[in-house]
Structures are given as structure tokens and as C-alpha cells.
N, C-alpha and C positions, 0 to 999 in steps of 0.2 A: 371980546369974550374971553380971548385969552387971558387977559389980564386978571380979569375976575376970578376965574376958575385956579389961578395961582397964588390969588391972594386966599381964597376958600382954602385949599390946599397947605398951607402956610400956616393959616390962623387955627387949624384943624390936626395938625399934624398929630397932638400927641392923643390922640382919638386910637390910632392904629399904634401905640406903643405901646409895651406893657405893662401891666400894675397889677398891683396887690389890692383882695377885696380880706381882711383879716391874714390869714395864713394862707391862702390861699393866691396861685399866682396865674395872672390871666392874660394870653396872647396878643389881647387886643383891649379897649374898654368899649365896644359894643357890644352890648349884650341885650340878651332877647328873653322876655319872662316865658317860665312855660305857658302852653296855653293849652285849651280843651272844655267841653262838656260833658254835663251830665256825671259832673266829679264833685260833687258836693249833696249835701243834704238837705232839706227843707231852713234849716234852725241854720245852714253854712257851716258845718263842720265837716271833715272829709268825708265820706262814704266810698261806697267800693266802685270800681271800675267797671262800668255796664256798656258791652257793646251797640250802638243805635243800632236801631232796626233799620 
């Protein structure tokens, strides 16, 4: 198991290095889209921000 988990680690490394998305510079390259409902409109255009019930 060790073995594995060193090769993952290895082959993965530049995952937790930094880089650049245009001008912009980023601690790590995983990244996480925003997420949420009830933020869009019927047609999918933005609309405003509505607390659920």
C-alpha cells in the first residue's frame, strides 16, 4: 500500500504547486467551481440572490 500511495504522490505532485490561471496566481491547481441555487433565471441568465425558505 505504501508503495502505491508514493507513486500517487509522485505522479501528482505538481497538483499542490503553484500556477498561473492568466494574470492571476494560484496557491495550489485545485480548484473548486462556485456552487449554489436558486441563482439563475428561468431563460439561465443571473438573477438576484433569493434566501430559501
Amino acid at each position: 500500500m505504501a508503495d502505491a500511495t508514493t507513486k500517487a504522490s509522485t505522479k501528482y505532485r505538481h497538483l499542490l504547486s503553484p500556477g498561473k490561471i492568466g494574470k492571476m496566481e494560484v496557491r495550489n491547481r485545485l480548484v473548486v467551481t462556485a456552487m449554489g441555487v436558486s441563482l439563475a433565471e428561468q431563460d439561465g441568465s443571473i438573477g438576484e440572490v433569493y434566501p430559501l425558505p
